[in-house]
C-alpha positions in Angstrom: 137.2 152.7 113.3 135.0 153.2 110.6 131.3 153.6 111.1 130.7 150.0 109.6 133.1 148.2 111.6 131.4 150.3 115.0 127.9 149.0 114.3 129.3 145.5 113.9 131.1 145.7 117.8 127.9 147.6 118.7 125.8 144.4 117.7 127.5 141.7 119.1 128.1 140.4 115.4 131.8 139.8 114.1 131.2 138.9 111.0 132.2 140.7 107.8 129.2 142.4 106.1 128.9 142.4 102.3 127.4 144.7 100.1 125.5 144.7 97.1 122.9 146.2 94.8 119.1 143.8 95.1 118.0 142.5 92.1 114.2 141.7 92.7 111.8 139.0 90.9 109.2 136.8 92.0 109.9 134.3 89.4 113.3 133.4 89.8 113.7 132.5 86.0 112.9 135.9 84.7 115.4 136.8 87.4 118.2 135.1 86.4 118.0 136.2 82.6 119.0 139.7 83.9 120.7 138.8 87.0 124.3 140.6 87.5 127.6 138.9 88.9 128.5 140.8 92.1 124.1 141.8 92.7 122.0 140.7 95.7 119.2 137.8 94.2 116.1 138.5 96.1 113.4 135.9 95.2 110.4 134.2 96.9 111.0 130.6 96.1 109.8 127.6 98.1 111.9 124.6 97.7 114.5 125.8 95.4 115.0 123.4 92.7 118.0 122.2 90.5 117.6 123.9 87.6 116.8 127.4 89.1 119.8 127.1 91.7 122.2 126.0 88.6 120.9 129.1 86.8 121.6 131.2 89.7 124.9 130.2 90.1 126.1 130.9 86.9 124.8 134.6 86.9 127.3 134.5 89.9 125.2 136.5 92.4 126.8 137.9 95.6 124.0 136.5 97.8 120.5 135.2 97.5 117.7 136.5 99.7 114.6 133.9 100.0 111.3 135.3 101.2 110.4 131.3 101.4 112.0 128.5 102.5 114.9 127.2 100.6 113.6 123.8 101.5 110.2 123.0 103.1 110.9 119.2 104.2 108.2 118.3 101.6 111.3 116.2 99.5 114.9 116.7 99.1 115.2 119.1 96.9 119.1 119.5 95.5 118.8 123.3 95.1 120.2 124.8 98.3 123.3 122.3 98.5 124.4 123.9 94.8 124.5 127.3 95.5 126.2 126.8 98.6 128.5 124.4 96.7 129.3 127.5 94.8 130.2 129.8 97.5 127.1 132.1 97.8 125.7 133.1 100.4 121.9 131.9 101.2 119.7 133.3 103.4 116.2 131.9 103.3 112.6 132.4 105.2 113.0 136.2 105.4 109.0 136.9 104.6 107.2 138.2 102.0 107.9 141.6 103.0 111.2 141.5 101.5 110.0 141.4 98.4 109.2 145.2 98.6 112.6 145.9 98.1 113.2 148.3 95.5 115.2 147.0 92.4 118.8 148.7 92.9 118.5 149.5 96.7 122.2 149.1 98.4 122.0 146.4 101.1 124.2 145.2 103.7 124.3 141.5 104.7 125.7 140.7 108.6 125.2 137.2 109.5 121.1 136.9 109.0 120.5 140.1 108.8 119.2 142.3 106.1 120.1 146.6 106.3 119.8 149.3 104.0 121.7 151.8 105.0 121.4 151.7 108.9 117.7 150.3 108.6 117.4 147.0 109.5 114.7 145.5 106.8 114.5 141.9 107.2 116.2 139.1 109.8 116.1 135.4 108.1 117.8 132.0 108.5 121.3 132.2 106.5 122.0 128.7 105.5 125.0 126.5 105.9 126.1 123.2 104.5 125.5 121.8 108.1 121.5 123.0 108.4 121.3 121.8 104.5 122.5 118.5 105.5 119.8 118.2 108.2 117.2 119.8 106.0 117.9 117.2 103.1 117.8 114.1 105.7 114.3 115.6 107.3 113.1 115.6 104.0 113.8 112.3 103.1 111.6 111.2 105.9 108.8 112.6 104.1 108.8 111.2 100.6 106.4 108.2 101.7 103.7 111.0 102.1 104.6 112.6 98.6 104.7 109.4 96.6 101.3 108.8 97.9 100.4 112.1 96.4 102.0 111.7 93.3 100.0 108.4 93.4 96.9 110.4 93.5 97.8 113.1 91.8 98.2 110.5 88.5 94.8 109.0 88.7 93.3 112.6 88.5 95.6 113.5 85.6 94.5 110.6 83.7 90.8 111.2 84.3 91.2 114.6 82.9 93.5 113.6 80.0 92.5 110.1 78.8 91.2 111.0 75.5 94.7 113.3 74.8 96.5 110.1 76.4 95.0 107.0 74.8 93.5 108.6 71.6 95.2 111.7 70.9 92.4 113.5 70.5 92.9 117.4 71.0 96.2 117.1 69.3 96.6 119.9 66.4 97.6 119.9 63.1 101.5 121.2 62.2 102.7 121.9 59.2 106.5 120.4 60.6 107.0 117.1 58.9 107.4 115.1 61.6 106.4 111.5 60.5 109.1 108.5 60.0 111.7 111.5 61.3 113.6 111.8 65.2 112.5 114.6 67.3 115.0 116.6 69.3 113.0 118.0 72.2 115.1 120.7 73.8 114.1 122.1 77.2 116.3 124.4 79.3 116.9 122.0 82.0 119.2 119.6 84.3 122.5 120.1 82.1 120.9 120.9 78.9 124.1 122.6 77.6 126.5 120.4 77.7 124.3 117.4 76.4 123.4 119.6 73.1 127.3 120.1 72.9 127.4 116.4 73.2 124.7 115.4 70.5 125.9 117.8 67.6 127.3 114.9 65.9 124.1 113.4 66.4 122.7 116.5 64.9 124.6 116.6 61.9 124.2 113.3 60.9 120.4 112.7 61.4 119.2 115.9 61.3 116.2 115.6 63.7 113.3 117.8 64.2 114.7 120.4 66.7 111.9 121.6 68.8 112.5 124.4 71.9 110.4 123.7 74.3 109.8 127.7 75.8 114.1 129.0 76.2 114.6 125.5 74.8 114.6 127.2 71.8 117.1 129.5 72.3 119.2 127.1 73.8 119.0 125.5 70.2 120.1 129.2 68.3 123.1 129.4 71.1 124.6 126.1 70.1 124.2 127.7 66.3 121.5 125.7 65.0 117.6 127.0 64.1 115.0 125.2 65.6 111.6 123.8 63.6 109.3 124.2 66.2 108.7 125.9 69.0 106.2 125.1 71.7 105.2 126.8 75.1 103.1 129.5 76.9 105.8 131.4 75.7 106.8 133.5 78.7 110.4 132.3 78.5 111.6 132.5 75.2 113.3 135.5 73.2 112.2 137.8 70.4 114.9 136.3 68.0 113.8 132.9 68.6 109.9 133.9 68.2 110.9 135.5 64.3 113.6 132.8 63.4 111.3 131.3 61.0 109.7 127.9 63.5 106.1 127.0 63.9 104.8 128.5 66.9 102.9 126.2 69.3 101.1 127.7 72.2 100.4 125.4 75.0 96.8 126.6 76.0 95.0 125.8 79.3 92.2 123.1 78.6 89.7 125.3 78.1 91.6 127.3 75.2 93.1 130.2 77.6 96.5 130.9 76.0 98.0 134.3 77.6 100.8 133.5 75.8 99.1 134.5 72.1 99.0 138.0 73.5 102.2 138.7 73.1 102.2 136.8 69.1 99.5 138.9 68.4 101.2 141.6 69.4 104.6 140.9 67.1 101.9 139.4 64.2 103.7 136.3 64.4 101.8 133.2 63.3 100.7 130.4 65.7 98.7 127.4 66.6 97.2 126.4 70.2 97.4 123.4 72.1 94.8 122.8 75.0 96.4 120.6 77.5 96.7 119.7 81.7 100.4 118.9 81.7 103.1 121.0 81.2 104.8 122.1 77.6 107.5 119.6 77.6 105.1 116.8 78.0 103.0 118.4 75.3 105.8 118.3 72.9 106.3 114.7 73.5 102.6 113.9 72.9 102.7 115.7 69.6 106.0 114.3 68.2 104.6 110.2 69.4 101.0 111.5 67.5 102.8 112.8 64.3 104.8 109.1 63.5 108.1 110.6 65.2 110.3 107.4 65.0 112.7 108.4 67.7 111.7 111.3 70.3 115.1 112.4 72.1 114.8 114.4 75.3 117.2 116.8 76.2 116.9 118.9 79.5 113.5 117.3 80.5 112.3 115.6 83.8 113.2 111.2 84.2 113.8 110.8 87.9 111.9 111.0 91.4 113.3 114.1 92.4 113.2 115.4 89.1 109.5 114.9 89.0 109.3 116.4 92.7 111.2 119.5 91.1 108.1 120.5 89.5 105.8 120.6 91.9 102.9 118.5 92.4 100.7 119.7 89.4 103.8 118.2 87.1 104.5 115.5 88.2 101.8 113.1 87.0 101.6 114.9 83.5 105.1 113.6 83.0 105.2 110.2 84.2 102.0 109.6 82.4 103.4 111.4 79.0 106.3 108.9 79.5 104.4 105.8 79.5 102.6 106.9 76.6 105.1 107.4 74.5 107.3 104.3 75.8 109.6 102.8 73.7 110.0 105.9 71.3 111.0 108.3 73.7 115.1 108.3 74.9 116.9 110.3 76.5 119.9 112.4 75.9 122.2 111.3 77.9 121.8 107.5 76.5 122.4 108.5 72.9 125.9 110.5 73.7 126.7 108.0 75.6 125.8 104.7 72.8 125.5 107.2 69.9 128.5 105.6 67.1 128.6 108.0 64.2 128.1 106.4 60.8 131.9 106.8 58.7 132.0 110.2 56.9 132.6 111.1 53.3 136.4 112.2 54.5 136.8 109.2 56.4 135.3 106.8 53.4 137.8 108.9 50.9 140.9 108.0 53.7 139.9 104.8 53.9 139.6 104.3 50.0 143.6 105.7 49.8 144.9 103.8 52.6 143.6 100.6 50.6 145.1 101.8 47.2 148.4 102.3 48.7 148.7 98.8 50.2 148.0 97.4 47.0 150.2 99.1 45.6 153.2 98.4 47.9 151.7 94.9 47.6 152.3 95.0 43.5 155.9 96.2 44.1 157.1 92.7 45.6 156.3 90.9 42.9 157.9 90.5 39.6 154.6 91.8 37.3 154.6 94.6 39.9 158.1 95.1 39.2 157.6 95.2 35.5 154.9 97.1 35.7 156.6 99.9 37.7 159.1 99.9 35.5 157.4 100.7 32.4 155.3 103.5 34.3 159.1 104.5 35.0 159.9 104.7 31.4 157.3 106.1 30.3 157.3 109.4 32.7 161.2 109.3 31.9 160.4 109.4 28.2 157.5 112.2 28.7 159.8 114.1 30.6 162.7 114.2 27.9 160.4 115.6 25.6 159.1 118.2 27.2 162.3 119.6 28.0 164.0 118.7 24.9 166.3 116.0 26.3 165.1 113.4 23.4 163.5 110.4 24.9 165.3 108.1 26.9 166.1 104.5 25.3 167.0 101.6 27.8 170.1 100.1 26.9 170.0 96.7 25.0 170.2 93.7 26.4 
């Protein structure tokens, strides 16, 4: 037997180890941008939401290694069930510690158990479908104590904000021209691919204002498209979308902070600052309502009570309040894929337009002027033709 399948008898543990090479990131997002099919994810990410889980999974790890709790209980958050749903393996609540691991090290999963080499570095909880279940139904038990603290949470955001909110005071200058125009708001989030692939004819025919909220914007170059505007704390987006030519807005902390203008200033790229509580998406949506947007469309952002939960506590009120704000402009993308009719198109018009010429003219050929009038085009092609090949022109025979 080989030494592997020895230390597996020797601990009681039948199970068939896997192997991989740790991939190490506190911020799961940055993680995922480099993550490798086949690598061991090691994050440290309480309450694993949709959008990083679904980004996880399509990197295709081998296994993810939580130094937090996959799910606290504080709501049911759909993370956990969707990489299990994939296949991976999850094992969560190993400890901080584990985020020592150096990026590359060679470790060896059995069961709940973390090695390198022969060194056992970290014992967790390895999730199932089962202990998800129970997690998710535990969690639902507590939402009556976060709704009260969204509830909260909203009165402080409004006392901090209600100049920004029912004013729009604070809100800066662009040079975009956004007024009488619909605003696309991109933001890489629950199914933002497929609902851009699903809005191009949308795209093409109004030509919104795309704006890329942080990767949003890349999202927008990927589909083959160049976004107008670009608005964040930039720590997500690429170098390519930073120099494609959109105005830069930085989303600034309220008291003009912006970390993200180090990196501008850096790559002499030209920007403008935004000092606001909430979070970039909701700052997009304020800007777009301030500057006469006539429709705001929101692709990949936050609309429902776990969605807002996905964000944390700080997010949740910015959003909800941002949405009431805008009201009545704002949509979202789903609704105009699914009602969106596209106005008839040049080709179609010019099909339509031959379609109606030939059934008036199969119309004229029933009826004796038609008849007459056919056969004089007849003659006259006849004639025309005789000529040019020296036939003489033809002569109907007397009547």
């Amino acid at each position: 037997m080989t030494n592997v399948v020895r230390a597996l008898f020797k601990r009681g543990n039948t199970a068939s180890p896997s192997e991989g090479n740790a991939q190490v990131d506190k911020r799961t997002k940055n993680l995922t941008r480099r993550l490798q099919a086949g690598a061991i994810a090691v994050i440290n990410h309480a309450d694993i939401d949709r959008v990083a889980a679904e980004s996880l999974v399509e990197a295709k790890p081998l296994a993810v290694l939580n130094a937090a709790k996959s799910t606290t209980g504080r709501y049911p958050n759909l993370g956990p069930g969707i990489i299990l749903g994939a296949g991976i393996k999850l094992i969560d609540d190993l400890g901080a510690d584990v985020m020592q691991i150096k990026e590359g090290t060679r470790l060896r999963l059995e069961g709940n158990k973390i090695f390198a080499g022969e060194k056992l570095i970290a014992t967790g909880i390895e999730q199932t479908r089962a202990t998800n279940a129970a997690a998710m139904e535990q969690a639902r038990v507590g939402l009556s104590v976060q709704i009260e603290a969204f509830a909260a949470n909203t009165m402080e955001y409004l006392r901090r904000e209600r100049e920004l909110l029912l004013d729009g005071i604070g809100v800066p200058e662009v040079r975009t021209k956004i007024d009488g125009r619909h605003v696309l708001i991109v933001v890489r989030g629950y199914s933002y691919k497929e609902d851009l692939v699903s809005l191009k004819s949308y795209i093409r025919e109004y030509r919104p204002v795309l704006v890329g909220v942080d990767g949003g914007a890349d999202a927008i170059i990927e589909e083959g498209y160049t976004p107008d505007m670009i608005i964040g704390d930039m720590d997500s987006v690429s170098d390519e979308a930073l120099r494609c030519g959109a105005e830069i807005v930085v989303h600034a902390y309220r008291d003009g902070r912006a970390p993200g203008t180090q990196r501008l200033d850096r790559q002499g790229i030209d920007y403008i600052t935004f000092p606001a509580t909430g979070t970039s998406e909701d700052v997009a949506m304020l800007l777009a309502d301030d500057k006469g947007a006539e429709l705001i469309v929101a692709l990949g952002t936050h609309a429902t009570l776990i969605e807002f939960l996905d964000k944390g506590r700080a997010g949740m009120a910015s959003t909800f309040l941002t949405r009431l704000r805008v009201g009545s402009r704002l949509v979202d993308a789903k609704g105009v894929s699914r009602l969106y009719h596209a106005r008839i198109s040049t080709g179609q018009a010019i099909g339509f337009a031959l379609v109606g010429i030939i059934s008036v003219l199969v119309a004229l050929g029933v009826t004796p002027a038609g008849q007459a009038f056919y056969g004089l085009i007849s003659l006259s092609i006849s004639n025309f033709l005789g000529g040019l090949f020296g036939a003489g022109p033809f002569l109907p025979p007397l009547m």
